[in-house]
Each structure stands twice: as structure tokens, then as C-alpha cells.
VEXDREN-2710 file (C-alpha; in Angstrom, 1 decimal):
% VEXDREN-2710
k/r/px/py/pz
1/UNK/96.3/7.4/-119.2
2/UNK/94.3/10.9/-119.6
3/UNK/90.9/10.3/-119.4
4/UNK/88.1/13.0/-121.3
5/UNK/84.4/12.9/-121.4
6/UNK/82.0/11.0/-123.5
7/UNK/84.5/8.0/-124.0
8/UNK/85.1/4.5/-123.4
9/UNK/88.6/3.5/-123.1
10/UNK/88.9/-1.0/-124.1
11/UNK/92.0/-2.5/-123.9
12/UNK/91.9/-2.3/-128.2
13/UNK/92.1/1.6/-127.5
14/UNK/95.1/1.4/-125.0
15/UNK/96.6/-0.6/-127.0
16/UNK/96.6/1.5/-130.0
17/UNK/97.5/4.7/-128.1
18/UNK/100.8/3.0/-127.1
19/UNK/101.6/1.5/-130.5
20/UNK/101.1/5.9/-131.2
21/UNK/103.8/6.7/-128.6
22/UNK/106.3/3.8/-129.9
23/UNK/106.2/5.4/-133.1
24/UNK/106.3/8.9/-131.9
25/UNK/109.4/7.8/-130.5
26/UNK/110.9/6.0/-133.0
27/UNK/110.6/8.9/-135.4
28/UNK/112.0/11.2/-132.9
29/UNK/115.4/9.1/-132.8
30/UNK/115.2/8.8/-136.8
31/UNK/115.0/12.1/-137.0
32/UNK/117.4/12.8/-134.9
33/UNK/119.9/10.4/-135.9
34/UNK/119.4/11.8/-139.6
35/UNK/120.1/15.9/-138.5
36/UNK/123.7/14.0/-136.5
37/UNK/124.2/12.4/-140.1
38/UNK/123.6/15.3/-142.2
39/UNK/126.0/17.8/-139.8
40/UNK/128.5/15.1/-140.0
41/UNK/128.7/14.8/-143.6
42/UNK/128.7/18.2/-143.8
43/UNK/131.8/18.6/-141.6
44/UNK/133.1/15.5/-143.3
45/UNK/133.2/17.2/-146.7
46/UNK/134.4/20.7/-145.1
47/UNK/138.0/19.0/-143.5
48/UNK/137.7/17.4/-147.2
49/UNK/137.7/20.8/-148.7
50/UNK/140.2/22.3/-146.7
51/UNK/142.7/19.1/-147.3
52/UNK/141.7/18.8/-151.2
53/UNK/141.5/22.7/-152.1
54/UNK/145.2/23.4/-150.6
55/UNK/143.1/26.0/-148.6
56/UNK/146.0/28.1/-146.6
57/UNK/148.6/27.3/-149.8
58/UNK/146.1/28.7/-151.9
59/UNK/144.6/31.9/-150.0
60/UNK/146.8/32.2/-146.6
61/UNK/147.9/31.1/-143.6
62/UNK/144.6/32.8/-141.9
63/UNK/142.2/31.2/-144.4
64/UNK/140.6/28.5/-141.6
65/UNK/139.9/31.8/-139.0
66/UNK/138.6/33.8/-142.5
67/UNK/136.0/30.6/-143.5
68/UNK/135.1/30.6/-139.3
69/UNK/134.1/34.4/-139.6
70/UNK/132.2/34.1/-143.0
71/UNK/130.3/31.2/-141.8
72/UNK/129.4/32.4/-138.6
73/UNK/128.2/36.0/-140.0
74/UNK/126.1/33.6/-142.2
75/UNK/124.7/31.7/-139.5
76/UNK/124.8/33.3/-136.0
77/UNK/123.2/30.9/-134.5
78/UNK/125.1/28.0/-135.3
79/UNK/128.2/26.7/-133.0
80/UNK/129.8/24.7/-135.4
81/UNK/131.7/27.4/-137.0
82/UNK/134.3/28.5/-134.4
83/UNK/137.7/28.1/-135.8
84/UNK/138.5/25.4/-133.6
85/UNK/135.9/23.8/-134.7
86/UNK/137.2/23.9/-138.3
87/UNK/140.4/22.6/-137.8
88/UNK/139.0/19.7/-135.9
89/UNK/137.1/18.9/-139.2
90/UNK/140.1/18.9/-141.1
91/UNK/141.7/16.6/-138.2
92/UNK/139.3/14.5/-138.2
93/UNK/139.3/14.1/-142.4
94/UNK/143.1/13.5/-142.3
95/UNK/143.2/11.3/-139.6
96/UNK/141.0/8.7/-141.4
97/UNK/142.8/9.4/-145.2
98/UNK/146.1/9.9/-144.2
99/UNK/146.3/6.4/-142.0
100/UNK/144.3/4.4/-144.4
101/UNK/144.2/5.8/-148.2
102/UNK/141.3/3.1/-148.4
103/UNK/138.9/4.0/-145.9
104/UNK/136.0/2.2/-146.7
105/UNK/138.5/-1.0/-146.9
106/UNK/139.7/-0.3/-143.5
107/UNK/135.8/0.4/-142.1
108/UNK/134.3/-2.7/-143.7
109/UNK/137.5/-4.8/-142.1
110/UNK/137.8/-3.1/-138.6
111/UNK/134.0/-1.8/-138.6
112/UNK/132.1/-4.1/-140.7
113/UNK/128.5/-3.3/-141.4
114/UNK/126.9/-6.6/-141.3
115/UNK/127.4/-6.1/-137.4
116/UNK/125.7/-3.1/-137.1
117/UNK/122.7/-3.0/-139.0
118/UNK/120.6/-4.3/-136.2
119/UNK/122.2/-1.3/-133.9
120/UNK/121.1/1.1/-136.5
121/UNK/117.6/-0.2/-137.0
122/UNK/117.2/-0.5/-133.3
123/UNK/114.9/2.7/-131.7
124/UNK/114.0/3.7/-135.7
125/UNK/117.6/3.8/-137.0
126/UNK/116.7/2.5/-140.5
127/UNK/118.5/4.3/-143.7
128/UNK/117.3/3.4/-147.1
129/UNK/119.7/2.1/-149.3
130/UNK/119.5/5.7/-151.3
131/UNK/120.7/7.1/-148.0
132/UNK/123.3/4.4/-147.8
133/UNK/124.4/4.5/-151.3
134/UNK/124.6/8.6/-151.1
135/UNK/127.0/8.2/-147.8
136/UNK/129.2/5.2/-149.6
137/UNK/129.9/7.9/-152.6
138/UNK/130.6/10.3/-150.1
139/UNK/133.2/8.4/-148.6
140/UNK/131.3/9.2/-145.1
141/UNK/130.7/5.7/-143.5
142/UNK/127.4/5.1/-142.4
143/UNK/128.5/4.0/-138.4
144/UNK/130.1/6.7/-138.2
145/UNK/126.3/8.8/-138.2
146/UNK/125.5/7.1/-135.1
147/UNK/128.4/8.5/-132.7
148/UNK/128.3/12.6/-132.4
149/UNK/130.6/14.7/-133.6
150/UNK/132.3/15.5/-129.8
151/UNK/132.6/11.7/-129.4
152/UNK/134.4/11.9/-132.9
153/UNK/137.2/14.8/-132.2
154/UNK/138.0/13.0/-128.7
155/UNK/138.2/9.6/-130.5
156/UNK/141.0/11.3/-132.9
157/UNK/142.8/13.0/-130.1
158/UNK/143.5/10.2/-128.6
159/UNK/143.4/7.5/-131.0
160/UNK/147.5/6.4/-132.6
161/UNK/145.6/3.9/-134.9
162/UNK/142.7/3.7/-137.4
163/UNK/142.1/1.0/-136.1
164/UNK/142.2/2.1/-132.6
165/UNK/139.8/5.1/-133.5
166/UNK/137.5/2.3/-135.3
167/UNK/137.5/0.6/-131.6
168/UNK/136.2/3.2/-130.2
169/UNK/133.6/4.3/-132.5
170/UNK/131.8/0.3/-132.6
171/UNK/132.3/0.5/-128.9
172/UNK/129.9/4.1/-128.6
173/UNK/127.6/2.3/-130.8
174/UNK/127.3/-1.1/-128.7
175/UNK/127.4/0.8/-124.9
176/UNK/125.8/3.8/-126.2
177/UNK/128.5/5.7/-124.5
178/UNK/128.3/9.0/-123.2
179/UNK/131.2/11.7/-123.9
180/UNK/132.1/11.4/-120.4
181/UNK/132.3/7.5/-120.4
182/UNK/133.5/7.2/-123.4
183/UNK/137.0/9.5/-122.5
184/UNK/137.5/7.3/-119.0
185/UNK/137.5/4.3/-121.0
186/UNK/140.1/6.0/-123.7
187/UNK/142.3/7.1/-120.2
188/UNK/141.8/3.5/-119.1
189/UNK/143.5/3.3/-122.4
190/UNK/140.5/-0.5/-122.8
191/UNK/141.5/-1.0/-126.3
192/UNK/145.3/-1.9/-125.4
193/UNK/143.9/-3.3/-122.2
194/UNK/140.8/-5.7/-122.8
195/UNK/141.4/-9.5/-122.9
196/UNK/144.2/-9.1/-121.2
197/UNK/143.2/-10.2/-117.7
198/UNK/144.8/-13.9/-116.8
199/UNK/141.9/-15.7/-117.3
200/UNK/140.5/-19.1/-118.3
201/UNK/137.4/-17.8/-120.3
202/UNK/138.3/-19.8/-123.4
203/UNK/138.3/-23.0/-121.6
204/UNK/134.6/-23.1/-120.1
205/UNK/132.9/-20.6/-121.6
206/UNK/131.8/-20.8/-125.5
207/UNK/133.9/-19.4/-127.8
208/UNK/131.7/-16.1/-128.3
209/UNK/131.0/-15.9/-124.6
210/UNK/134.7/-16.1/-123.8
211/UNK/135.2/-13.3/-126.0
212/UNK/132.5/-11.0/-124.5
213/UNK/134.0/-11.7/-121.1
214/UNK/137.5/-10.7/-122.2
215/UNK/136.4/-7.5/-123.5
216/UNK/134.5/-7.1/-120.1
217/UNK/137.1/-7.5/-117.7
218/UNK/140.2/-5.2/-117.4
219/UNK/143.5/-6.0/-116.5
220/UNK/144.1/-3.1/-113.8
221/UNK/141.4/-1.4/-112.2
222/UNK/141.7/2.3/-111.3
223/UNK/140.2/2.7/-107.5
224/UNK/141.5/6.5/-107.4
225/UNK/137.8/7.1/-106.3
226/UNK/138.1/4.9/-103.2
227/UNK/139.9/6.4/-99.8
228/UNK/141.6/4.5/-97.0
229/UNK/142.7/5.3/-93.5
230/UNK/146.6/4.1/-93.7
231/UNK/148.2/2.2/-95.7
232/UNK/148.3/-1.3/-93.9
233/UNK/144.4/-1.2/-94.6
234/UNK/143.0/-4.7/-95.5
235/UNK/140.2/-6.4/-97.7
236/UNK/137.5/-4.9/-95.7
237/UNK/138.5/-1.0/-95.3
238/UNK/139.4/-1.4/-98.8
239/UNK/135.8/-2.9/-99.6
240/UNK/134.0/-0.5/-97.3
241/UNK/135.9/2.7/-99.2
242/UNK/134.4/1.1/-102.5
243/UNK/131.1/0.7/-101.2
244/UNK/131.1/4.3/-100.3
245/UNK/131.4/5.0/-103.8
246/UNK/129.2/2.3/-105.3
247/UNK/128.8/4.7/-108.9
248/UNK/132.2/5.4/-108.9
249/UNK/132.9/1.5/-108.6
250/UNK/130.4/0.8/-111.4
251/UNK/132.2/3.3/-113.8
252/UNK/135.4/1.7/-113.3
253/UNK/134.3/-2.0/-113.9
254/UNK/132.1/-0.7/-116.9
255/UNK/129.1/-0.7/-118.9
256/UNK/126.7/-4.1/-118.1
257/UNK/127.4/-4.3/-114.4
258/UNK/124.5/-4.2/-112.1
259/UNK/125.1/-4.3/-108.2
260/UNK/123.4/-6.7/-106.1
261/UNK/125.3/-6.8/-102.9
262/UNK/127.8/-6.0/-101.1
263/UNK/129.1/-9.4/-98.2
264/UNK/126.1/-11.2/-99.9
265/UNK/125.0/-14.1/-98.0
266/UNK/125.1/-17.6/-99.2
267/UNK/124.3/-21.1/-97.4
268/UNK/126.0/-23.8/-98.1
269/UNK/126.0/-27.3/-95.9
270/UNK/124.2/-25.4/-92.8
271/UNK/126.8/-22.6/-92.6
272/UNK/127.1/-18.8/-93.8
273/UNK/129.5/-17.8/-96.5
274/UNK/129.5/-14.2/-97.2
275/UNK/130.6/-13.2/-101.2
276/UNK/132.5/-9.8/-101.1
277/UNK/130.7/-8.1/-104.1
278/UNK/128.1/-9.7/-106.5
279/UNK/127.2/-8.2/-109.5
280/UNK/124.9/-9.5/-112.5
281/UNK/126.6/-8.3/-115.8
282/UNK/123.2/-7.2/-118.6
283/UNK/125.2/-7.9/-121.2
284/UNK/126.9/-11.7/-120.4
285/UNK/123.5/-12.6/-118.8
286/UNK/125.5/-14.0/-115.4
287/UNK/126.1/-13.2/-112.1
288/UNK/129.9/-11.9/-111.4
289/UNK/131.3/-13.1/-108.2
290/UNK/134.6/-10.6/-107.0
291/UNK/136.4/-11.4/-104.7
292/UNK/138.8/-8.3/-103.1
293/UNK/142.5/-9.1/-102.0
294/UNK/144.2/-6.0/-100.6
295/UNK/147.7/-8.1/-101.2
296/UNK/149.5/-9.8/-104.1
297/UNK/147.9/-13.1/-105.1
298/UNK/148.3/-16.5/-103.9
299/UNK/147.3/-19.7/-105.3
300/UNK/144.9/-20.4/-102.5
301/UNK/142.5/-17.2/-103.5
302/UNK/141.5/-19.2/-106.6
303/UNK/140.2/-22.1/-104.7
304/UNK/137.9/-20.0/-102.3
305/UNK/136.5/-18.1/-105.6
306/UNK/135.9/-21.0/-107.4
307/UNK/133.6/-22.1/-104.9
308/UNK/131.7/-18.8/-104.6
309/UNK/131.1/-19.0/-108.2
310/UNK/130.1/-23.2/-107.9
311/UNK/128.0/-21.6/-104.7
312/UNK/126.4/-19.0/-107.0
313/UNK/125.6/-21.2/-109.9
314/UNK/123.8/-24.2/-107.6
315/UNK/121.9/-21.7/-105.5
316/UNK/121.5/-18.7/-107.7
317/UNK/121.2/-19.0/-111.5
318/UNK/118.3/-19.9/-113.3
319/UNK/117.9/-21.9/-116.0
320/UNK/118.6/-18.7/-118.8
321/UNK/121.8/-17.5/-117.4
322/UNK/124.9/-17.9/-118.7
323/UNK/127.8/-20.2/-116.4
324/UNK/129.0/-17.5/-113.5
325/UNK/132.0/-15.7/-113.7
326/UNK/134.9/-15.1/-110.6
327/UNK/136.4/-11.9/-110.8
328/UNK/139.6/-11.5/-108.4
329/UNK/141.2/-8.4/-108.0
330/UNK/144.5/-8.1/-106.1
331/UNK/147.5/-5.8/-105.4
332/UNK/149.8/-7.6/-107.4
333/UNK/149.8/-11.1/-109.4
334/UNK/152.3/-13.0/-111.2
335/UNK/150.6/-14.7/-114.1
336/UNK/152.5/-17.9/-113.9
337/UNK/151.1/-18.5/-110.2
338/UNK/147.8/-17.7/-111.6
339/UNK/147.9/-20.1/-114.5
340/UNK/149.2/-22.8/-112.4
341/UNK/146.4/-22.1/-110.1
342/UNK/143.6/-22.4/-112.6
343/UNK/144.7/-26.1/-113.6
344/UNK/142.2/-28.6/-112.1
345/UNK/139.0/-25.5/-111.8
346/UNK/136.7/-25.6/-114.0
347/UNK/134.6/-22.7/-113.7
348/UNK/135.6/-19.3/-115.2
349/UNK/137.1/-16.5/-113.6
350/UNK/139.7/-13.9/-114.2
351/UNK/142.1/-12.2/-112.3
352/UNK/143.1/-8.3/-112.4
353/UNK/145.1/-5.9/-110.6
354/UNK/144.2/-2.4/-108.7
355/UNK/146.0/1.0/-108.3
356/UNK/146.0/4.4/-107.1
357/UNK/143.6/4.0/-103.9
358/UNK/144.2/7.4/-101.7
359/UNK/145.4/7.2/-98.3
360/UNK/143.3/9.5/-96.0
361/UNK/146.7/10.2/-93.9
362/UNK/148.1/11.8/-97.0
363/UNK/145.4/14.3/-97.2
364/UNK/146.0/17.6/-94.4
365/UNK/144.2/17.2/-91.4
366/UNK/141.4/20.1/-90.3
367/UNK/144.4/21.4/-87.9
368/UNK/146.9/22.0/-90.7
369/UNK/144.3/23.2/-92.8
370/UNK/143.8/25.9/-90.3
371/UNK/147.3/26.4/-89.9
372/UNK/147.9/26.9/-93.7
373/UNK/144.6/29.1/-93.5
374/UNK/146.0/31.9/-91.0
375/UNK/150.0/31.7/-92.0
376/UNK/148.0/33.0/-95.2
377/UNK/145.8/35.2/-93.7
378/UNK/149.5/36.5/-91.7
379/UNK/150.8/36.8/-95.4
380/UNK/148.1/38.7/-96.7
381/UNK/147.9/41.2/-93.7
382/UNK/151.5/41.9/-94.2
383/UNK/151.1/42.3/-97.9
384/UNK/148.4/45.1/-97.3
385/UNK/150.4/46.8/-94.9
386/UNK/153.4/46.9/-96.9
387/UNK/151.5/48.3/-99.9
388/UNK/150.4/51.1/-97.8
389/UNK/153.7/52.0/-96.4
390/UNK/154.7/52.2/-100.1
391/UNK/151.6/54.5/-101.1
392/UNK/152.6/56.9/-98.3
393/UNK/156.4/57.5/-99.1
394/UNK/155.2/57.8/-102.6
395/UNK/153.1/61.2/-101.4
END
């Protein structure tokens, strides 16, 4: 705290000071989220325009470039006018009318708002109901004032379904997901993907927990990120190459996971056990126990994790976590051997596959790199001198 002269700071000041800078900060987001609102509904209603008016029918084929250049001599300092930019509002518009003629139906079913009052009022979010009413006329849904308008046109490019698109806007909202987060998880292609994993979630884990931890855990992990020496590399080259890329690791597995070690050590009866990766997951409240296979599964790697995760839960958990979770990720599975293999445990784990890990002895080596550098050094040399020959019989 900044202290001035002539003054005496009591914990009633301090206090008060940061109650000031909470809601400083609070009316910082409002504000905020209100100028993302407003430009939404603003492109909203353009794409609306251009749809409803007949726009090219009625004045041209060039009328979207015409609007861009009109707007932007109007307001030169605004990027929103670019005719790109304009047809993605009319995209966007389309996208949501021409899939669903009842929009707000399809919002309150896929996107209801119930669940996402508390994520608007969180940080200062909080819309009067004359605010909520205007939007409602509008045909703008509120939720969608809360993801910005780049999220929006990637969510559309990609997105075969409203209710797809729908996914991936709630999803912004709960993760607060960054553009760049937002289109690995659309590549990752989660809302096809999630709850798929073979897992035994809704069998020891309450039913709302089970569902988290299905929309937590993939059911194919991309370790593009992670290089190898050779391709008969096993569990521990394969774990080393991730834990040289611990961010890109926590990218893949997705929002909520928190690393807490890498061959973590456990005692159990007198004797060391060492867990390949442990993770606590923010929003399940548990620890994660994975356990990496650089082969197709057997039975027997369900046994070994489910003591891990029995390990974890006597030694580790306290009281307010949530029942730990065993992750296994393998080559290869087939889900009846996986099945079979959970009858009898009763902890919870899931099993998911891997792909696309990059084998070092594909890459060149520093020799053939120099090779390839001088044959086009050779090639270049050449080039020059037959341009020159050329230049001279031309005089």
C-alpha cells in the first residue's frame, strides 16, 4: 500500500481501499462486457439487414464492398468495417436463422439461461432486465454478449450444427476460452469427442460428477507436440518427450488441469511406487492419476491404476476432494477388453488413446541439412551464372 504524510492507515482503512479496487474492477469488466454487447448487436442487426433488405438483389452484386467503403470513410478508425468483416456478419445472422427459424427456442433449449446467470453476474456481469428485455426483442441472445465477436466467426466456420455452435459458445463462457484455445479444442473436434472415453464414471462417481468428468476426458489425445528418438520408444521416452513440453501437455488434456508431478512418489507397505503423471483437476476438485502405455491395452494396466488411484485417495486427498480419477492413455484399446477389465474396480478411471507423436529419425539430420544447404547454394551459383551468360549474348 502507498503510504503519504500526515496519515494513519487502521486495518478499517485498508479495508476500505480494497473494497475501492474490487469495485473499480468490477466496473471495468461491466463496462467492458457492455461495449462487446453493444458492437455485437450492432453486427447482429447489420447481417440482419443485409439478409432482410435483399441487399445485393436490391442494389448489386458489389453492394457489401460499397456499405464497407461508406462505413469506413465514416469511421476511419474503426476495424469492423472491412468487407470481410461484413460478410461474416451476415454469416454469422444466417447461420443461426437459417438452421433454427426459432432461435431463442433453440438458445433457451441448447443454451438455457438459468445456467448462466451466475457466469454473467460473476466479475460485475449483471444486465438489468431493460437490458435483457431490449436483447430478447432484438432477437440477440444475451450469452452470446459474453464471447467476442472473433470467437463468434470461428465458432460458425466450423460449427455443421446450431447446436454444435451453441456448444461452443457455453463452453467460452464456462473456460473463459481464449481464441487460440478455443480453435484447438474445435480441431480436437471435443464436442463429437467428449464422453466418449471407455469409462466407468457413472458407476462411482455422482451423477453430476460423472458428467463433468466425461466432458473432461477425451477419447484420443493429440501428442503432435511430443518428439521421440525411434519408433520402438517405450513409456518412459514417451513420458520424458511430454515432460519436455509440460504446456503443450496441459493444452491437450485441457482447461482445469494443474501439474503436480511427474514419477510422483508414493509409499505404500514400506516400499516406493512411483505414479507416471499426477495432476489435480480445478474444476472436479480431485487429483488425476495417468498412467502412460506406449502400447495397446491389456487388462492388467487397469489393475496397477486402480491401485494408484486407491494409493492417491488413502495418502493424498483430504477430506473436500472429490473420489480420484485414473486416466490411462495407450496406443490402441479395444473397448470390450476395457469393459471386461473394469468389472470388479471400483474406483473411477477412464481410458483414451494417443496419436501423431514425431519421430526424431524422420526429421533431417544437421549433415543432410548441410547437404541440402550447399546443393542449393550449387543451384543458385549456377542460376547466376547462366543469367549472365544470357545478358551478354543479348549485347
Amino acid at each position: 500500500m502507498v503510504r503519504s504524510h500526515d496519515i494513519h492507515i487502521d486495518n478499517d482503512y485498508a479495508l476500505w481501499i480494497a473494497e475501492l479496487k474490487h469495485r473499480y474492477r468490477s466496473a471495468q469488466v461491466k463496462a467492458a462486457v457492455r461495449v462487446n454487447a453493444e458492437k455485437l448487436l450492432f453486427n447482429w442487426q447489420l447481417g440482419r439487414d443485409l439478409v432482410l433488405k435483399k441487399a445485393e438483389e436490391r442494389w448489386g452484386a458489389g453492394v457489401v464492398e460499397q456499405v464497407s467503403l461508406d462505413m469506413q470513410n465514416e469511421f476511419p478508425e474503426s476495424t469492423n468495417f472491412s468487407a470481410r468483416n461484413l460478410w461474416y456478419m451476415k454469416q454469422w445472422y444466417l447461420f443461426y436463422t437459417e438452421k433454427s427459424g426459432k432461435l431463442k427456442q433453440a438458445v433457451s433449449e441448447l443454451l438455457p439461461q438459468e445456467n448462466y446467470d451466475k457466469k454473467l453476474l460473476q466479475g460485475g456481469r449483471d444486465f438489468s432486465e431493460e437490458e435483457k428485455l431490449k436483447q430478447v426483442v432484438s432477437e440477440f441472445p444475451l450469452p452470446f454478449a459474453c464471447v467476442p465477436w472473433g470467437h463468434h466467426v470461428r465458432i460458425v466456420q466450423h460449427s455443421k450444427t446450431i447446436e454444435e455452435a451453441l456448444f461452443y459458445i457455453g463452453y467460452t463462457i464456462e473456460e473463459g476460452l481464449s481464441r487460440e484455445v478455443l480453435e484447438r479444442i474445435m480441431s480436437d473436434d471435443l464436442y463429437h469427442t467428449r464422453g466418449k472415453a471407455s469409462n466407468n464414471f457413472p458407476q462411482h462417481l455422482t451423477p453430476q460428477l460423472s458428467q463433468l468428468a466425461m466432458q473432461v476426458v477425451k477419447e484420443n489425445y493429440d501428442f503432435g507436440f511430443a518428439t521421440v528418438s525411434h519408433e520402438t520408444y517405450d513409456e518412459h521416452e514417451l513420458e520424458e518427450a511430454l515432460n519436455k513440453s509440460i504446456t503443450g501437455l496441459l493444452l491437450e488434456l485441457g482447461t482445469g488441469f494443474a501439474f503436480i508431478g511427474r514419477q510422483k512418489e508414493i509409499i505404500v507397505g514400506g516400499r516406493s511406487r512411483k505414479i507416471d503423471l499426477l495432476f489435480y483437476h480445478i474444476r472436479l476438485h480431485c487429483y488425476i492419476v495417468c498412467e502412460l502405455k506406449a502400447k495397446p491395452f491389456e487388462p492388467e494396466f487397469a489393475g496397477k491404476l486402480n491401485f494408484y488411484v486407491n494409493a492417491v485417495d488413502e495418502l493424498m486427498k483430504q477430506e473436500e476432494d472429490n473420489p480420484t480419477i485414473g486416466l490411462l492413455i495407450c496406443s490402441n484399446l479395444n473397448k470390450a477388453d476395457v469393459q471386461w477389465s473394469f468389472r470388479g474396480i471400483s474406483t473411477p478411471m477412464g481410458v483414451a488413446t494417443y496419436n501423431n507423436v514425431r519421430i526424431a529419425d524422420a526429421l533431417p539430420t544437421q549433415e543432410q541439412l548441410r547437404e541440402r544447404m550447399e546443393m542449393l547454394r550449387r543451384e543458385m551459383q549456377e542460376t547466376k551464372r547462366l543469367m549472365k551468360k544470357s545478358e551478354n549474348n543479348s549485347l
